[in-house]
N, C-alpha and C positions, 0 to 999 in steps of 0.2 A: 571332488571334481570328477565329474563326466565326461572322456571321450567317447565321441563316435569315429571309429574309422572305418572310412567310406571305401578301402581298399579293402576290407577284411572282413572277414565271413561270423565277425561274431564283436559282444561289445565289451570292452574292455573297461573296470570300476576299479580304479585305486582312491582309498581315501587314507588320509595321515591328519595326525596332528603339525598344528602349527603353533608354536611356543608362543604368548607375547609377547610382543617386542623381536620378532623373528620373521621375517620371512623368507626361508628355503624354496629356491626354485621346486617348481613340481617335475618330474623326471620319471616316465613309463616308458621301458624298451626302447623302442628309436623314437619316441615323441618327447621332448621338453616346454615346460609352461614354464614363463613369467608373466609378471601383470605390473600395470602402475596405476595409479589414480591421479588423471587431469594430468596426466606427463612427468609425473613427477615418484620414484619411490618412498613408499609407506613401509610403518609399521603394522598397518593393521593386517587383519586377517584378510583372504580370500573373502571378495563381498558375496553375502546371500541376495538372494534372489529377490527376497524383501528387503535389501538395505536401500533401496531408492537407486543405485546409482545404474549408468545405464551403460553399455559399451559404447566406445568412442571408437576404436579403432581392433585388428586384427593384423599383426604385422610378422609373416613368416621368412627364414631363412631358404638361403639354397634354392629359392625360386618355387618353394609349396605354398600352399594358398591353403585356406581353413577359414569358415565363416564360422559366426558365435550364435545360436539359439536362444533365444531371450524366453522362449519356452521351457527348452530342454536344462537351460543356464547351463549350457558347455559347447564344445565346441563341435564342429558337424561341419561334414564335406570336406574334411580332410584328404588334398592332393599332392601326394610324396611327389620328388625328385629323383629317379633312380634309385628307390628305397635308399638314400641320406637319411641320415637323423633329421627328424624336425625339429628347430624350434620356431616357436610361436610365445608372441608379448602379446597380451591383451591388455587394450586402455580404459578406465573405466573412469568417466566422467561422473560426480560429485551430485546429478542429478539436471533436469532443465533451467538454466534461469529467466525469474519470473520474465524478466525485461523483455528477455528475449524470444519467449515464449509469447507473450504479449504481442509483441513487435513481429512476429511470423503468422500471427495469426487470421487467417481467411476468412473474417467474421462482419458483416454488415453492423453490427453493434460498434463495432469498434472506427473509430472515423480520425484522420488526422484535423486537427484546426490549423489556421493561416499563421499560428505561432510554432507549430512545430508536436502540438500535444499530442498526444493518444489519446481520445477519448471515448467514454462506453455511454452510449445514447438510444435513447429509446424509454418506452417503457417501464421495462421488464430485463431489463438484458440479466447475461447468465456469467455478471460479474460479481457475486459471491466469493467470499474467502473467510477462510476461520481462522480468524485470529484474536488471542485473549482467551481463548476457549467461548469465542461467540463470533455471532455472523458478522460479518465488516462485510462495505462492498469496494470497490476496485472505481476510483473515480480517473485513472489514466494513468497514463505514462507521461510524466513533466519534462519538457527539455531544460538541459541547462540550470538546474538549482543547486543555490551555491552552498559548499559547506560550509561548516564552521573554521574549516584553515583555509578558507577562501577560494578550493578550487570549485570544480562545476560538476558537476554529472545528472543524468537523468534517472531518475526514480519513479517509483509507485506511490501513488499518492491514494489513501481508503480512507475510509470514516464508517465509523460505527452506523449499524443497519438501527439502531434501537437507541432513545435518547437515553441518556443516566440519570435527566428530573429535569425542573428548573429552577435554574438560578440567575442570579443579575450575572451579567457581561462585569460591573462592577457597579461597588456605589458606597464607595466610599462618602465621609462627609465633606463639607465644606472647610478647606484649608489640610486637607490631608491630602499628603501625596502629590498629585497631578490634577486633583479633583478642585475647582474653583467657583462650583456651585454645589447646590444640594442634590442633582442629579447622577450623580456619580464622573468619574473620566473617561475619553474612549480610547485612553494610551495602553494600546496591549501590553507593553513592558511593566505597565504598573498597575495591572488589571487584575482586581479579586480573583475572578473567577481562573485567570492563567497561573495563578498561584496554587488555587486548587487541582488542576490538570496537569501542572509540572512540578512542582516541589510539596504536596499537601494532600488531602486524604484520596482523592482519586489516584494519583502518582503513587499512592505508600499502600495503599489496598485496604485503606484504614475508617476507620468512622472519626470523623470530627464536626466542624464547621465550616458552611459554605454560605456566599453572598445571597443575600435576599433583598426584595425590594418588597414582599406580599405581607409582610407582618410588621403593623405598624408601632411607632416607637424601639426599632431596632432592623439593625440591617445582619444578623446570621440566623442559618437556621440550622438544625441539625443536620448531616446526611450520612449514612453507610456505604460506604463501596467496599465494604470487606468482601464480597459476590462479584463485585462486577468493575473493583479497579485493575488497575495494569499487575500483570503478574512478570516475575522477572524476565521472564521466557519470552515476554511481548515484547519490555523493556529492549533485551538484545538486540530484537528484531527496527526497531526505530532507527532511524538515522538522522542525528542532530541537525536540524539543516537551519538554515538563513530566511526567513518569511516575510517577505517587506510589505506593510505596513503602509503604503501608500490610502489616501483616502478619496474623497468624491464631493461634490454637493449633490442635495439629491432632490434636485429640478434638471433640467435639461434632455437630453435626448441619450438615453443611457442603453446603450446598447452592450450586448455581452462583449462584442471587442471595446468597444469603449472603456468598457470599467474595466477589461482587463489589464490593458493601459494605465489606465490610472490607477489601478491598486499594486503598479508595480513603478511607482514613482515615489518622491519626496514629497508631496504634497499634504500636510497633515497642521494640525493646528500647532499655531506656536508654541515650542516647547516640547513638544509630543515626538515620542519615537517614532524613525521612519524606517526601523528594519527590528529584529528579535530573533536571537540565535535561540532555538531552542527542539523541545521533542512533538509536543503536544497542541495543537492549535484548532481552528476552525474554517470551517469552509469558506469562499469568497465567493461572492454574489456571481462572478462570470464564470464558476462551476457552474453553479445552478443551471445558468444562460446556456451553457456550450454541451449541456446532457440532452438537451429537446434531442425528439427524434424524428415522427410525422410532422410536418411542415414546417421544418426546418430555415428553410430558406427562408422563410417570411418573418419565424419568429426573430432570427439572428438578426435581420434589420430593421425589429419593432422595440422601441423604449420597453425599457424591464418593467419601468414606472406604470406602465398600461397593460402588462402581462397580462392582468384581471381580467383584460377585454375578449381574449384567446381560449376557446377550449384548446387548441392543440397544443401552445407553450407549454401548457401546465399540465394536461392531461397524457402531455406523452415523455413524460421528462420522470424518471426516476427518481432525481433528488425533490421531486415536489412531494412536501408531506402536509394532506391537507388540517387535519386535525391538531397534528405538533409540529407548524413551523418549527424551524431553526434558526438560530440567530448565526449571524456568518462576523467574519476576522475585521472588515471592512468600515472604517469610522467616514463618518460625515467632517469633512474639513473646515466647515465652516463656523465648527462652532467645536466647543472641548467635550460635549457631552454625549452627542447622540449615534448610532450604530445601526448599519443596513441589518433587516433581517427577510426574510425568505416569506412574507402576510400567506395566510391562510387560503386568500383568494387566485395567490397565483403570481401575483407580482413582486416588486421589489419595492421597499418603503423603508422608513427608518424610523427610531424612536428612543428614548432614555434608554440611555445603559444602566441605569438603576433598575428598570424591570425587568421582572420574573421570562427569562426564555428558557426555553425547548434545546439542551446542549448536545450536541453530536461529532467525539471528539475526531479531530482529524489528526492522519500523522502521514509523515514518509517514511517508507522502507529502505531497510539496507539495500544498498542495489548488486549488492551478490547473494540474495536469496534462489532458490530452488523451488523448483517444485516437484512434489511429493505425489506418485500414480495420478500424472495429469490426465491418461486415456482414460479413466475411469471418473476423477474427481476435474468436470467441464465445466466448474462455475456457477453449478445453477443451485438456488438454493436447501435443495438437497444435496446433493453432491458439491457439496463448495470446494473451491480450489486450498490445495493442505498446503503450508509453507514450509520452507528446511532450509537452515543455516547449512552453507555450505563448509 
């Protein structure tokens, strides 16, 4: 630990051990140090400079004052009382959290919608994050998603910058499961491919089998995520949440609030779940909607169904990926088998969940995550924003 004291003609360096599981006040001539973290005493040691965490507060006795150098990591400007002893607490907060970092942020990327979201629109924006030990990007701040013991908070919602392959949404056979035709079911609950993303080789980091609809006379095919499924570390990072499951027909005048309405109803085919507690899921068609960024205003109240018609819907929207659509959470209600997905051209359209998509998994985060040297690490895809359990 470094003092500077700002009354004295020269600079004073005591260093000690601190035992684990100990921590002794620090204590030089008429100066004393304490510290806590987030308000609360620890057993850890005195944080480095590199442990993330940042000062919260600087609180002195007897009326001295002392500021904390985030440079120097000590303290500096120290103003005695009568030459008293000082002491002096330092607070050190656990790091930024994401939400809230988020939620402060000064950024034209970032937009509220009429539901309450956060969301990162445009282009390009410089919502990057590394998680998994790969690029994810940062699809908003959700208000209001429910856990799994029913209560509510807002979270970070990403999805993988890179698909994993493709696979069917599901496709199961006929008289299996929830499936009641040949073209698989659109009941997320009892969905091949959410079996693979929650409980099966993408969840376990494993090689096994995954739904297919491209190889005829059989619906699996091989796949590996030994590289590129969830590792435990990401696991932690998720937060079980509540994903409802509502659906749509898909004629009408479908706009991004539109479907986001209804993808947060009961509306689903008979039988079919209208909600799914779980970690791992997919996008919903009024993300997509609600990323546009140049022309905005036009695209929000043009049918998704005519997207195609739009360079700027699609051309200025992030989650538009022309090459490898993605298939999104969102079932067609009219019928047991079919599911929105993101066409190539731009728009919004639906078709068998027995075929082969484009998967890009989406999760929510714990919502007491941190973030890790965010002056330096601004989101962009070089510098992606680093996450830290607090």
């Amino acid at each position: 630990i470094i003092v500077y004291r700002s009354y004295a003609l020269y600079q004073e360096n005591k260093s000690y051990n601190i035992l684990r599981g100990t921590i002794p006040d620090f204590s030089s001539g008429d100066i004393e140090l304490a510290f806590t973290v987030n308000g609360e005493k620890t057993t850890e040691a005195f944080p480095l400079k590199s442990s993330g965490y940042k000062v919260n507060s600087v609180v002195c006795e007897n009326g001295a004052t002392a500021e904390f150098s985030e440079e120097l990591w000590g303290l500096v400007n120290i103003s005695p009382n009568n030459n008293v002893k000082i002491k002096c607490s330092i607070d050190f907060k656990n790091g930024t959290n994401l939400i809230e970092y988020l939620r402060n942020l000064n950024s034209s990327e970032l937009v509220e919608d009429e539901y309450g979201n956060l969301r990162y629109i445009g282009g390009n924006p410089n919502n990057y994050v590394s998680f998994n030990n790969e690029l994810w990007r940062i699809i908003g701040v959700m208000k209001d998603i429910e856990n799994s013991d029913g209560s509510k908070s807002n979270k970070v919602k990403i999805i993988r910058n890179e698909s994993i392959g493709r696979y069917s949404w599901d496709n199961k056979d006929y008289g299996v499961g929830s499936s009641i035709t040949g073209y698989g079911s659109n009941d997320w609950e009892d969905s091949m491919l959410m079996e693979v993303l929650n409980k099966g080789a993408y969840y376990n980091r494993t090689s096994g089998e995954c739904p297919t609809g491209e190889i005829s006379g059989t619906n699996i095919k091989s796949c590996n995520f030994t590289n590129t499924g969830l590792t435990d570390n990401a696991k932690e990072m998720i937060s079980i949440s509540v994903w409802i499951l509502g659906g749509s027909s898909n004629t009408g005048f479908l706009t991004p609030s539109v479907l986001y309405e209804r993808e947060r109803r009961t509306n689903v085919y008979s039988g079919h779940a209208t909600k799914w507690t779980g970690e791992v899921g997919l996008v919903y068609p009024s993300d997509y909607g609600y990323a546009v960024g140049i022309g905005r205003g036009t695209c929000l109240t043009t049918s998704m169904l005519e997207w195609d018609k739009s360079e700027y819907c699609k051309n200025n929207n992030w989650l538009f990926y022309e090459k490898i659509p993605p298939i999104t959470l969102t079932p067609v209600n009219s019928d047991s088998y079919n599911i929105f997905y993101i066409h190539s051209t731009g728009k919004i359209t639906s078709s068998y969940a027995r075929s082969d998509w484009n998967v890009y998994p989406v999760v929510y985060l714990d919502s007491e995550l941190t973030l890790e040297n965010e002056e330096i690490n601004n989101g962009s895809n070089t510098s992606p924003f680093i996450l830290k359990q607090s």
